[in-house]
C-alpha positions, -999 to 999 in steps of 0.1 A, spaced: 237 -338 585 269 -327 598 283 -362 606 272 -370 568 290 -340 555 321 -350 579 320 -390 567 319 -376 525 348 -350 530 369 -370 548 363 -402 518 371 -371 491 404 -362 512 410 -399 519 406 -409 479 426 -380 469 459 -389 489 458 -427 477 452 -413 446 482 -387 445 502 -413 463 499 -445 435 507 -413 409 541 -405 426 550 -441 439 538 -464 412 560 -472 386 548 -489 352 577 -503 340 616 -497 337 643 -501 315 671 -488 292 672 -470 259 701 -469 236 709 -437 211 721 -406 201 709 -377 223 695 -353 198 681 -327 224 681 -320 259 661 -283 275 648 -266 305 614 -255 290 578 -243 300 562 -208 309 549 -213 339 564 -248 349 600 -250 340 611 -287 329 637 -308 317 629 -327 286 647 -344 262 651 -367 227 669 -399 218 672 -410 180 676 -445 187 673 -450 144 690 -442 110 668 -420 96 653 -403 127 617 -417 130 622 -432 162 627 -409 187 621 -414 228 614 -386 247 617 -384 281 620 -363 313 642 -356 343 633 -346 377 645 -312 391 654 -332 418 678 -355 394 710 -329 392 740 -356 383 711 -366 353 710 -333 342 746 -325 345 757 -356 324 729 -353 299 742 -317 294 774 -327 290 767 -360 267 742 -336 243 750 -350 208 768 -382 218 755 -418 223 742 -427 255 723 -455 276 698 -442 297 681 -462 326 642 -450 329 607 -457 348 576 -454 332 547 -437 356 513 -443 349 507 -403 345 526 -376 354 519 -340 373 523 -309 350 551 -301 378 571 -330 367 576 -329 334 554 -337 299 565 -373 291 557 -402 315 590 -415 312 616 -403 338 653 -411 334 668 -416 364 711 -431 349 725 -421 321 757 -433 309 781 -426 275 783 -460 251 797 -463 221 779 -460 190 773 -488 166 777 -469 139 815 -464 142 824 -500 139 860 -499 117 
């Protein structure tokens, strides 16, 4: 019984790390994202993250949200400093995300100042 109850905890343990392990080093997909940051906050009660918005249209209805790492301090300091200006920012899509991490699965990881397309003279 005891060797039994050894075997299952140790598949449990075992399945949890691989588990944990594809969630922080799996990546779904990357990419960049083109537009006007709109917003960009340290929020959450318990769980402080960064979040942020990108209006990448006219009118406003398509907005990408996303999330930095605490980890990620030159992303936050230019995203605080870019707030309300166009931007491209370089991201990877997890599969899920830990409540730790932030609230969207995206994760930008560059960010850089562009110039808008609307200014064309």
């Amino acid at each position: 019984m005891r060797k039994f109850l050894g075997i299952t905890i140790g598949l449990v343990v075992l399945a949890a790390v691989c588990y944990f392990s594809f969630m922080y080093f799996a990546s779904y997909s990357d990419g960049d994202r083109t537009g006007q940051l709109v917003k960009f906050s340290h929020k959450g009660m318990v769980l402080k993250t960064w979040e942020g918005e990108i209006n990448q249209g006219i009118s406003g209805g398509q907005v990408f949200a996303f999330s930095v790492l605490d980890s990620d301090e030159k992303v936050i300091s230019d995203l605080k400093d870019l707030e309300g200006q166009y931007v491209k920012v370089s991201y990877v899509e997890r599969y899920k995300t830990f409540p730790w991490w932030g609230d969207t699965k995206y994760f930008v990881t560059a960010v850089k100042k562009e110039s808008s397309p609307f200014n064309i003279k």
